[in-house]
N, C-alpha and C positions, 0 to 999 in steps of 0.2 A: 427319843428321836435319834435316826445315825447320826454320827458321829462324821468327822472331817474325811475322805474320802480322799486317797491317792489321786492327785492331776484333776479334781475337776473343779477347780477355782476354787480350794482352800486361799485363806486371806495372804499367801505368800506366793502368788502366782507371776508379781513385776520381776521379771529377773531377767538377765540380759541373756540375748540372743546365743553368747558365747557358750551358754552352760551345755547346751548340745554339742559343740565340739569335744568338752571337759568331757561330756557322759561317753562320747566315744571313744577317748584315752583312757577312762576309767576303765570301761569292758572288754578294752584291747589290752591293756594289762594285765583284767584278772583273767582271761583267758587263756592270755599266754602264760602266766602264772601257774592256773590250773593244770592247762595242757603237760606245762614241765615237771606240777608235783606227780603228776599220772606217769608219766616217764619215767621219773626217777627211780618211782617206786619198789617199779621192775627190775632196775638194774640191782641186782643185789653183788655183795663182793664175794669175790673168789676163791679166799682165802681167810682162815682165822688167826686173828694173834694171841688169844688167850689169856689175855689180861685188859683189865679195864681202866684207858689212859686220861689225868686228863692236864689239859694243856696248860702253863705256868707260863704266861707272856713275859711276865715282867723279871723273871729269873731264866727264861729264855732254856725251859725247862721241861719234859712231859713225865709228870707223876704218875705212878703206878697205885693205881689205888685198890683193886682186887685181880688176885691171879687165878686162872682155873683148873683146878687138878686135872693132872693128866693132858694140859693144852701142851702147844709150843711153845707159852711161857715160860711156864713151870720146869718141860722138860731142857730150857735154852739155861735155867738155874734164874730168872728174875725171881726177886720178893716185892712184896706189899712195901712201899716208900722210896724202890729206887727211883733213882730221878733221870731219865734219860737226857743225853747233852747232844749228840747227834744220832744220825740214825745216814748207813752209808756213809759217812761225811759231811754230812749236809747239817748245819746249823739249824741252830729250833727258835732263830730270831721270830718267825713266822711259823705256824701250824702243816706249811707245805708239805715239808719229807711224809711229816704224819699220814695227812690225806691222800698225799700221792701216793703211798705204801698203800692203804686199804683199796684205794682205786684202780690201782695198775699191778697191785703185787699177784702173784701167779705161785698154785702149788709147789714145793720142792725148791721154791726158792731163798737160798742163802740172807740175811739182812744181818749185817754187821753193826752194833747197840756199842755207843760208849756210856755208860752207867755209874754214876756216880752213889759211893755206897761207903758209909761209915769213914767217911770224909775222903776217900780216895775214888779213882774212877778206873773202873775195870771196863774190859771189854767184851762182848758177848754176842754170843752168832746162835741169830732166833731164825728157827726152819721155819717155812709158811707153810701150812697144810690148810688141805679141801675141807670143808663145813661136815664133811661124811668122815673122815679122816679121823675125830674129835668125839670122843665120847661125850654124852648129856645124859643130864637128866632124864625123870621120866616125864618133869611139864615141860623143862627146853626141847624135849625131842618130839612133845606134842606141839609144839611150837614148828619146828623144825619140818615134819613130816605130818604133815593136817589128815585127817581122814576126807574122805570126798566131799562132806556135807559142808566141814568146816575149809575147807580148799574154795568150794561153789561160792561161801561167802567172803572169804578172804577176796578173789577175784570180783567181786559185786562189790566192794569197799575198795579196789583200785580204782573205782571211779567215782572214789566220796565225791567228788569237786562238782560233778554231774548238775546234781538237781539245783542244787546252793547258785550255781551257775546259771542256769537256766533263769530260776527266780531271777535272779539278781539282774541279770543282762535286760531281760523282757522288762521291768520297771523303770531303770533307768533310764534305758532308752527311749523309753514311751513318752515318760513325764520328767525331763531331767530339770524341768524349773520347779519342781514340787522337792522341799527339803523332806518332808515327809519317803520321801521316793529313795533320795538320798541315804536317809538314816537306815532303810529299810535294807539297798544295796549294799550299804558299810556293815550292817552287823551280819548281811552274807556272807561279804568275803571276807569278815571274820571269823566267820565258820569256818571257810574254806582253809585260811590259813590256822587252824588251830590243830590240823595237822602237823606233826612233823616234819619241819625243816632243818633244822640244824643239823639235825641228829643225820640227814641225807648230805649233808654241805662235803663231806668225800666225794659222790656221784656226781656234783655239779661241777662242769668245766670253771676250770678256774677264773678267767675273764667273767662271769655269769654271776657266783659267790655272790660277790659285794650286792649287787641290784637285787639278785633274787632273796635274798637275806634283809636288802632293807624293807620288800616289797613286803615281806611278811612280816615284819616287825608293826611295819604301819599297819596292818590291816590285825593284826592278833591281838597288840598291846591295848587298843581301845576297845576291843571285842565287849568287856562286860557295861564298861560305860555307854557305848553306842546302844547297846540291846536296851540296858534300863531307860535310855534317852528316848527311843524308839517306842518303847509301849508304854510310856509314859504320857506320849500324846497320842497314839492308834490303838483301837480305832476313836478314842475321845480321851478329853485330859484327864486324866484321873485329879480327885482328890489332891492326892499327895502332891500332885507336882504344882499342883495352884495352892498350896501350901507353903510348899519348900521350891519354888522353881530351880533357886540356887543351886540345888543341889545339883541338877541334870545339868547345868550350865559349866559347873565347878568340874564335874566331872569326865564331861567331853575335853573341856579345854586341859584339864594337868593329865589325862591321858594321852590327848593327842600332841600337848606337850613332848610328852616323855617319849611318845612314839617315833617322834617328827625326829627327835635327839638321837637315840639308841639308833633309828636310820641311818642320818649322817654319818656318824661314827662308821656303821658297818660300811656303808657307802663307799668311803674315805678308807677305810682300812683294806677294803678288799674281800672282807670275808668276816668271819667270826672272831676273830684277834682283840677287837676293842671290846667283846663283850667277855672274853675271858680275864680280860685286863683289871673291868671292871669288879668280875668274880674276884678275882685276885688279889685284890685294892682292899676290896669290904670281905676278906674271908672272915673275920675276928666277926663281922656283925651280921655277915651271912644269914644266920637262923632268924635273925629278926627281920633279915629283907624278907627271907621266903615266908614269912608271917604274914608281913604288909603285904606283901602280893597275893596272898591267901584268904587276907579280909577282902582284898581289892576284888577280888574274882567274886565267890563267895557269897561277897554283898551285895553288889549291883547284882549281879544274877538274881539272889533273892528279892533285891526289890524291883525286876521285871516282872518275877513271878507273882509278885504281891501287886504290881500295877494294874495288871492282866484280872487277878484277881477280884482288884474294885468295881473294876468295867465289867465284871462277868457279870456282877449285882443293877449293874447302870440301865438305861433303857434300850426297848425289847433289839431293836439294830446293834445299839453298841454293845449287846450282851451278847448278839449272838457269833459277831465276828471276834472279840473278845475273848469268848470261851472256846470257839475253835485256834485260835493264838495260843492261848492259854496251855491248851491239851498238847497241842505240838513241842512249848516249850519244856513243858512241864518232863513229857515223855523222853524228848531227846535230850536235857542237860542233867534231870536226876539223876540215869545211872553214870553217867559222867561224873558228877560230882561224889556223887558215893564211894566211884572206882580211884578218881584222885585223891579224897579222903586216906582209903587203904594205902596206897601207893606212900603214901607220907606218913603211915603211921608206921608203915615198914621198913623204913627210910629209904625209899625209893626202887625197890626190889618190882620191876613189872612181873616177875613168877610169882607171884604171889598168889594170883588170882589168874583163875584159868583161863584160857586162850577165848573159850568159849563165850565166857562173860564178856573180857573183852570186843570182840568181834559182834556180838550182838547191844553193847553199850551202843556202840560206834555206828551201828547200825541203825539204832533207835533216833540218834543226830539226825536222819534223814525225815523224822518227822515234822522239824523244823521248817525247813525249807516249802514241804509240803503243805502243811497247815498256814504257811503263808500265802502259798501260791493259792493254794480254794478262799483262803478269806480275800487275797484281792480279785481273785476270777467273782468271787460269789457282791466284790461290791462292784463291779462291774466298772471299775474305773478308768480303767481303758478299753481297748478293742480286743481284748483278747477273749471273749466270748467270740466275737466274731472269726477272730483266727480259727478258731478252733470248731466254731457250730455250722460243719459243713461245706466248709468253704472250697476244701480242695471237691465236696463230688460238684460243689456249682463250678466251679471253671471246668471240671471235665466235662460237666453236662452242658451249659452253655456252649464251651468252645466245641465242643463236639456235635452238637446242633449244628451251629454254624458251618462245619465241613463239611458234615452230612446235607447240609441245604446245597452248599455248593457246588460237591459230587453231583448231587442229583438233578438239580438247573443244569450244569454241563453233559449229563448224560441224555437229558430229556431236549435239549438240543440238537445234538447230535444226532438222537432220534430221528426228531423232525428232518434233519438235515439229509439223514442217509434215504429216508424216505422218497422227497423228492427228489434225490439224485437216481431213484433208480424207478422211477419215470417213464416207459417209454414213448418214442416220438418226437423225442428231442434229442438234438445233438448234443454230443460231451460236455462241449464249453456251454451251454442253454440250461443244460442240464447242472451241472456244477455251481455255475451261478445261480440258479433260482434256489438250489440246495440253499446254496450261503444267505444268501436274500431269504428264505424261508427260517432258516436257523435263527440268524440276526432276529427278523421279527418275535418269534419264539422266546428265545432266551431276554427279551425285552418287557415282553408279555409276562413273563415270569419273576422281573424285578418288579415290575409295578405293582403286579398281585401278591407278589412275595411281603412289599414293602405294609400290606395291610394285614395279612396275615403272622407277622413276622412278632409284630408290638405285642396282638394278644397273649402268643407262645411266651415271649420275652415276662408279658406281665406273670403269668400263671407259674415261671419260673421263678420270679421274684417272691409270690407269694408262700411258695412254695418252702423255697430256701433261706429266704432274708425277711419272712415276713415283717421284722420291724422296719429294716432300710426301705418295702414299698408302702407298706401305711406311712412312713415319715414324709415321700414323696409326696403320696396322692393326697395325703392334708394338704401338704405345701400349694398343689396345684389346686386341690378347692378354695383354701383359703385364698390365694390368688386370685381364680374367676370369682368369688363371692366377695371381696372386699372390695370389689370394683363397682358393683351396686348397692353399698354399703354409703348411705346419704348425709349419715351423723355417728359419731363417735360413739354413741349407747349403743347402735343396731353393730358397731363393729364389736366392742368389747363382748357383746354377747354372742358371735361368731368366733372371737378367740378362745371365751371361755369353756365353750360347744366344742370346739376343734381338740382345746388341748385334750379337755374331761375326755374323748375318744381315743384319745390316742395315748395317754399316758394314765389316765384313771388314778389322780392324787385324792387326796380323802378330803383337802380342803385350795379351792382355786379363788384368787381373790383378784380385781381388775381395778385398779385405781389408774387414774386419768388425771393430767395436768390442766389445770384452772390458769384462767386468763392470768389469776396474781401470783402465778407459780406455786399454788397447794396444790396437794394430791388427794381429791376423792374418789372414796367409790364408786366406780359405776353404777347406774341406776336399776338394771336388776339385780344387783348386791341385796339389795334391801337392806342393806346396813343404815343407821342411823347415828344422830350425837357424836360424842367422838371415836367411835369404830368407824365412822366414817371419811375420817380423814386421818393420812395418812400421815404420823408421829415420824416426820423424816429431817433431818439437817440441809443447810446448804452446802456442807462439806459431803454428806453424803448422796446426796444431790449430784454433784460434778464429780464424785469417785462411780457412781454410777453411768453418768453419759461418759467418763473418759474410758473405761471399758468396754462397754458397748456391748459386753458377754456375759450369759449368766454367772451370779457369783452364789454356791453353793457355804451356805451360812453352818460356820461350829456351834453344834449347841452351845458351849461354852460362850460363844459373842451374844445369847440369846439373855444371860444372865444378869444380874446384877452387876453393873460396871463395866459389860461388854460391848465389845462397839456397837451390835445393835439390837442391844437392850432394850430399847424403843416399841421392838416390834414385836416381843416376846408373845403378846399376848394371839397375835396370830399364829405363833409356833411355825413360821417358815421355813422349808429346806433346802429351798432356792428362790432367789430374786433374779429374777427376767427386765432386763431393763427395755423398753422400748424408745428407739432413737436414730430421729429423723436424721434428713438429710445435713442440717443446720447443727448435728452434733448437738442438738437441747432435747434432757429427757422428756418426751410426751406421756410416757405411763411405765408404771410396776407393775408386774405379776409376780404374786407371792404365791410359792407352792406348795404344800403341804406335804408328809409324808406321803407315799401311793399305799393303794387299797391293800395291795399284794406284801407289804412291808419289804420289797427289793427295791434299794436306793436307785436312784437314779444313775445312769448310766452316761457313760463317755458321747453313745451314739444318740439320747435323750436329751444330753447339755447341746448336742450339736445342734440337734432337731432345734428344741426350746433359743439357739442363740438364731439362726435364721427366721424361725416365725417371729423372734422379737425382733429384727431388724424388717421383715417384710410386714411387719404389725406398724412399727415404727412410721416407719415411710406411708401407709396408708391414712394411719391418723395426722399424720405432716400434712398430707393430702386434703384432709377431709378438714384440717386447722385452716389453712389455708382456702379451701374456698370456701368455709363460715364468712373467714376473714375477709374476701374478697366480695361475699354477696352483701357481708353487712356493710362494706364500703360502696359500693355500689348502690346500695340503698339510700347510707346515708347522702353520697353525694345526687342520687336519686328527687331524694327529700329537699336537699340545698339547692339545686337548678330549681325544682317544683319554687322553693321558695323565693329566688332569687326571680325566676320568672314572672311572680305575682309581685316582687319587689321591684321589678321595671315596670311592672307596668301602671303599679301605685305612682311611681318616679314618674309616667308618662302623664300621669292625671295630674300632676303636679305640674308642670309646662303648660303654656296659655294654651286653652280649647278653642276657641276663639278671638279672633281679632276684630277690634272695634276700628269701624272706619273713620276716618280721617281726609278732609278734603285738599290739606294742603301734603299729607305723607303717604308715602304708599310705603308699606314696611313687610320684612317678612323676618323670623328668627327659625334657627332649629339646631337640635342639640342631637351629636350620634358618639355613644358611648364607646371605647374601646372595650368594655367588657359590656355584663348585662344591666348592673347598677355603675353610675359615677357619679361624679363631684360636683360636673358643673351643671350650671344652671341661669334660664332666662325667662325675662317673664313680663308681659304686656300689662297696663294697669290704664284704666280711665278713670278720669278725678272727676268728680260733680262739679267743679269749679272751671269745666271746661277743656281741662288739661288731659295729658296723656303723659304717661312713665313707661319706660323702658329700662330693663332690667336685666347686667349678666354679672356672674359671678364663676370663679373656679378657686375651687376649695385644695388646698394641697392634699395629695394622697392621690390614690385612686382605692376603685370596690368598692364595698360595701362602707367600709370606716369612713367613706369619702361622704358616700350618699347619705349616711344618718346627719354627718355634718350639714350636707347642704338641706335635707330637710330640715332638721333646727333654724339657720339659716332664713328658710325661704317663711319658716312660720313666722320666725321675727321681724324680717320685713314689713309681711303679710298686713303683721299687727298694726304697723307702724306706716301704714301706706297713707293713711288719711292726715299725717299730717305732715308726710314731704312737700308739697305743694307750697305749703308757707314756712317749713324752715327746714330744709335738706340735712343741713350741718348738726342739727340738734337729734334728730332723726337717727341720724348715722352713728354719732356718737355716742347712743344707747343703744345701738347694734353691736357696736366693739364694745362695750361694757358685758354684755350679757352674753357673747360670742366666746370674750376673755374669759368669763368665770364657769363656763358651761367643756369647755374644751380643754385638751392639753397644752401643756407650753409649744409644743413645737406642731402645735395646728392655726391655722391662719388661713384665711379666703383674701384672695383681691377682687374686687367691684366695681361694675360702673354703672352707676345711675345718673337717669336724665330721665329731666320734666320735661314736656313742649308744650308751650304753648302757641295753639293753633290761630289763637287771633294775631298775635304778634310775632308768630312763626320764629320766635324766639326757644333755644333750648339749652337750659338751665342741668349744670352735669356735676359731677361730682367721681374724680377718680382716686380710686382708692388702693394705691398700688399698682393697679390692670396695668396690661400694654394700652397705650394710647391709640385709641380709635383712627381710624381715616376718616377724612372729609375734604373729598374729591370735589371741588369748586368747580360750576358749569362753564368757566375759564379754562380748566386744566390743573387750576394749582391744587397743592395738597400741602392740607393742613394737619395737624396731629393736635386731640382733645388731653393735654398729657395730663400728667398727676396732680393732684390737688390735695392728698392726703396718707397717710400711710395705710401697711395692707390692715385689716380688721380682724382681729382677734390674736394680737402678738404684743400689742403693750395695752398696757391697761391706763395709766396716765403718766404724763400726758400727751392724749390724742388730739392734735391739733387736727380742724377738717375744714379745708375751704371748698368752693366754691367758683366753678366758670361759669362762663355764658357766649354764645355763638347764636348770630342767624341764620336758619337754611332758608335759601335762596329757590325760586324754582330753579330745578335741572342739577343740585347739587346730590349729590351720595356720600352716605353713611356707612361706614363698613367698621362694628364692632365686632372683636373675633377676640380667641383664646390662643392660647400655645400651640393648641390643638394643631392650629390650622399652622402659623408660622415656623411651628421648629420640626413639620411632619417632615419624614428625611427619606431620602430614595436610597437603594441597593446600596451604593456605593457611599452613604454618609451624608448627603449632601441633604440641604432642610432648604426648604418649599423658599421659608424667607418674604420677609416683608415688601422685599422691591419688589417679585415677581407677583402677589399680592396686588400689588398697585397698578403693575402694569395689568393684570388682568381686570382689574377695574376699571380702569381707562377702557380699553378695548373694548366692554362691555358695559360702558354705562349708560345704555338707551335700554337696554332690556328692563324689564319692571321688576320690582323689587324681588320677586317670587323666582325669576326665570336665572336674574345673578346670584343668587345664592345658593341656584341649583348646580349655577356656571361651577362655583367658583369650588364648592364640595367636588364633585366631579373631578377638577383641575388638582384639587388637591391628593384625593385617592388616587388617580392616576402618575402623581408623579410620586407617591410611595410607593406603589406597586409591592408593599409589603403588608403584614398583619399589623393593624391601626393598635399603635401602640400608646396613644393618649387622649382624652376624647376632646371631639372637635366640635366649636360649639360658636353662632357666630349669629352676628343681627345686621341686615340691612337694609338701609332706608334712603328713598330717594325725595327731594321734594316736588311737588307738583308748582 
């Protein structure tokens, strides 16, 4: 399977915003870097000194280490170990005189050497002569004077810095939160700096030295570390380094240690000064730095090229980006390494080996860069397929259509125009105007129809030049129109998985879908079963998925044993598409498989894939949502249906008939604030002549209200045949069986009355209630008040007595609920017992039926709001 892919959501993608700043510091330094070593290059000195110096900081010194027969050394009388103390007069605290001499010195001119020699210090006057002046060798003079072929490449290697550059700059800039990108840029322009600098640090203005010396220190000194670090992990981890990870870690860091030091120093110094100090310091162990530095090179080079190596073996993606890595490094560092080999076995003689070699060593480096740039063009990690596939003939060709359109509406206007200007039979000004008027309409006529004809042209150029950027759209826009009559989550997933398979052709597409209890199965034409069909996912992985929101493009290596997502191996994914609603909660994965064509997926492909999973997202949000919405609606559908046939069992439950009565005329009625309540009343005739009357309200309201009051009314019920002859005994195994049937904090209050009609005597019993009115054909008003506590709150003991009252002809009964006395108008204000009473008064000739229409009435009118407690009330007048 490919391997981790430059910028497209390898697992190191959270990085801060900043590093795009960083990546444009980066490119502007090595640019200018570059730019200066291309400069430098050119500038060659003017003059030879003919001996070979080299600088002694710490004895403020410059040692003569080789002189060359027949130079201006030689002929000035310098030997091998004088030690120069000034040069002009000018002290050797610093390397300046030195560099300033090769920089600024000019044929034919004088230089005055104070020369310290077999313990005394003589004084000596070195001619400067021209580079022609100076006999050579026969390879320094092949050196000197190239033949055309080798001159064409000498000039084609002043612009080493060129491609290393290019590379370099196009990655980081593109993906600068990808370390990958990073490593890849670092061991550029460690190429770049692996050029000669120093050896230029004459040509560089002196302010410049110090920065441009530490700039390459930093970029040279980690050169072999970086590289092994870099195809250690690209294009996949090898082997070795999930072996030894230490290794690559140990050795970024004590290089870029070492690098970050030797910087400062230069820095700080100015120039070269602290690194000869250092020469200086360890001359006695010298040989054995240049050793370590020799492994240090040496070996991390070879084990890039052994990293490269493994991957070339690994699968068929990562072998093949791999072995084009591989071939470039291979090509461009071996004769390098060969060539520095000799160079050191020589001890340091670059005539050694012919120019030739040379120059085509140097040249072969350029394979590097290259071989990088086709294996990240060929993973397609960024847009640089697009940069490059066309793009400048489509802006010529588009923006040139569009001129071309322009031109030619304003020409075929004008047409029109001069047409009817030259008219005749109309006056100038008639004539001019209807021109204008004719043009205007024209050239309008021509946007309208332009505007239909415009889209097709626009598409067939699309298709033409960008065909992936217009198949990406016109998915976008079917899937769009098609997921909008998409009714259930199976008919969409199998429009995603149709859309993708079109447009991206992976070899394996899979659609899992989030369950009510937050699992992920597969979609139902998966056909997957057991557990392939559910998806082996974490709840950490879970919300590392909806907090991205973008696809995240899986390392083989995470696919493994002990990798983070190990889980999902057996699907072999090489991307995950998270799909995610508005609500930021994942609704589904798409897992992708490698594509048919084995070309990775692409920068433009992640983009594609993260839009259809946010526009997938949001439709199955959509389609979540009204499931959710039709099954609530059903159900509460279902709960009206049932609450409906629950009122109206609750209405069969209230007296169907009223038995007549010669001395009462009575009426009761009960109206719910919802569809089911609490209270309840109820007419009963006794064989023994009598007549019972019956209200109760149950604490609560709804449904919890109404099962209480039908338990309730069935206990009564039971128990009706023997209130007659003992109320109190009655009642008292109502609150026993009330108590033990309910909750603690459930309770009814009641009132019961017998009458008897012979002795118009009526026998009551209140139990908690508000006390009843009883409006005397006098005026006066009496109140039936408590006789007992409420029923079903203590269990013993329940003490219950018993009143008794005569109705009188002409007297009124008015039994009521809360309902009625605490019903409250806009402003707070509750109906209230007085106003109650006085409407009783006022109205007590009406018949029983007519005041208790009164008095409802009276009362919903003075709430004039939604009945917020049910009202429930009995009354009776006597004849």
């Amino acid at each position: 399977m490919p391997g981790p892919k430059i910028g497209r959501g390898t697992p190191y993608t959270d990085f801060p915003v900043s590093l795009r700043a960083l990546a444009i510091v980066f490119g502007s330094l090595l640019t200018i870097y570059s730019v200066s070593w291309m400069v430098l290059i050119r500038q060659e000195s003017a003059i030879v000194l003919g001996f070979d110096p080299t600088y002694r900081p710490l004895a403020q010194r410059v040692e003569v280490m080789t002189v060359q027969e027949d130079g201006p050394a030689a002929r000035a009388g310098l030997r091998v170990g004088d030690r120069i103390v000034s040069i002009d007069g000018r002290d050797l605290s610093r390397p300046d005189p030195l560099l300033d001499l090769r920089r600024y010195g000019r044929p034919g001119q004088q230089v005055e050497l104070l020369v310290e020699r077999d313990g005394g210090q003589v004084a000596v006057t070195l001619p400067l002569l021209a580079p022609d002046d100076v006999p050579l060798s026969a390879r320094a003079e092949q050196w000197r004077h190239p033949d055309a072929a080798l001159l064409l490449l000498q000039q084609i290697l002043a612009l080493y810095p060129v491609p290393f550059l290019v590379v370099a700059l196009v990655v980081v800039l593109q993906r600068p939160h990808d370390p990958h990108a990073w490593l890849l840029a670092l061991m550029l322009g460690g190429f770049i700096a692996s050029a000669p600098m120093a050896d230029f640090e004459y040509r560089v203005p002196a302010p410049l030295r110090g920065p441009l010396l530490a700039f390459w220190l930093l970029l040279s000194t980690p050169l072999p570390a970086v590289t092994y670090a870099f195809t250690a992990v690209f294009p996949a981890r090898t082997p070795l380094d999930r072996r030894l990870p230490w290794l690559r870690i140990a050795g970024l860091v004590l290089a870029g240690a070492t690098a970050a030091w030797l910087a400062a120093l230069t820095l700080r110094g100015g120039g070269s000064t602290p690194l000869w100090a250092l020469a200086e310091r360890f001359g006695a162990r010298g040989e054995w730095l240049g050793v370590l530095a020799a492994v240090y090179n040496f070996g991390f080079f070879t084990l890039a090229l052994a990293s490269l190596g493994m991957n070339a073996f690994g699968a068929p993606d990562v072998r093949r980006k791999a072995r084009v890595i591989l071939f470039g490094l291979a090509v461009g560092l071996l004769p390098v390494m060969v060539m520095q080999s000799f160079v050191l076995a020589s001890g340091g003689q670059l005539d050694v080996l012919s120019p030739w070699f040379w120059a085509l060593a140097v040249l072969l480096l350029f394979a590097v860069p290259l071989s990088l740039g086709y294996a990240v063009v060929r993973h397609r990690a960024m847009e640089i397929p697009v940069l490059l596939r066309r793009s400048a003939r489509y802006l010529i060709v588009r923006r040139g259509l569009i001129t071309a359109a322009v031109v030619a509406g304003l020409a075929a206007t004008a047409l029109v125009a001069s047409i009817f200007n030259s008219i005749p039979g109309f006056a100038d000004e008639e004539r001019t105007g209807a021109a204008v008027l004719a043009g205007s309409l024209f050239g309008g006529l021509l946007v309208v129809v332009g505007r239909r004809v415009w889209q097709p042209v626009m598409d067939r150029l699309d298709r033409a030049f960008f065909r992936g950027a217009y198949d990406a759209r016109r998915l976008l826009v079917t899937l769009a129109e098609q997921s909008r009559t998409a009714t259930d989550r199976s008919t969409l997933a199998e429009l995603i998985d149709h859309s993708i398979d079109q447009a991206l052709h992976p070899q394996t597409l899979l659609v899992f879908l989030r369950r009510d209890d937050c699992t992920y199965d597969a979609a139902e034409h998966e056909r997957l079963s057991g557990d392939a069909a559910r998806l082996p996912i974490t709840e950490a992985q879970i919300a590392e998925l909806a907090r991205r929101g973008r696809p995240l493009v899986i390392d083989p290596a995470h696919l493994e044993p002990g990798g983070a997502w190990s889980s999902l191996a057996s699907y072999r994914p090489e991307v995950l598409v998270p799909l995610v609603g508005r609500s930021r909660q994942l609704e589904g994965v798409l897992l992708l498989g490698p594509r048919l064509s084995e070309e990775p997926y692409a920068g433009e492909d992640i983009s594609l894939l993260a839009s259809l999973g946010t526009q997938a997202g949001l439709a199955i949000e959509n389609i979540r949502l009204a499931e959710t919405m039709a099954e609530r609606l059903e159900a509460e559908r279902r709960v009206s249906r049932e609450l409906e046939i629950a009122r109206e069992v609750q209405a069969k439950l209230l007296p169907q008939e009223r038995p007549a009565l010669a001395t009462l005329d009575y009426a009761g009625a009960c109206l719910q604030a919802r569809l089911v309540g609490g209270d309840y009343f109820d007419f009963v005739s006794f064989s023994t002549g009598q007549f019972g009357l019956v209200l109760a309200d149950i604490s609560g309201k709804g449904i919890s209200a109404a099962l209480l009051m039908a338990s309730l009314q069935a206990n009564l019920r039971a128990q009706y045949g023997s209130a007659p002859h003992d109320l109190t005994r009655v009642l008292s195994a109502i609150n026993k069986v009330f108590f033990d049937s309910t909750a603690a904090n459930h309770y009814a209050t009641l009132f019961f009355g017998v009458y008897d009609e012979a002795t118009r005597r009526l026998e009551y019993a209140n139990c908690g209630h508000l006390p009843p009115i009883l409006l005397r054909r006098d005026g006066c008003i009496e109140r039936l008040d408590t006789t007992a506590p409420v029923v079903g709150l203590f269990e013993a003991p329940w003490a219950c007595a018993t009143g008794s009252i005569e109705l009188r002809a002409g007297d009124t009964l008015v039994v009521f609920t809360d309902g009625v006395s605490e019903a409250a108008s806009e402003d707070g204000e509750e109906f209230g017992e007085e106003r109650l009473i006085a409407l009783v008064k006022e109205h007590r000739d009406l018949p029983a039926t007519e005041l208790l229409d009164t008095i409802v009435h009276a009362v919903r009118d003075h709430s004039a709001q939604e009945q917020s407690d049910d009202l429930t009330l009995i009354v009776g007048r006597a004849r």
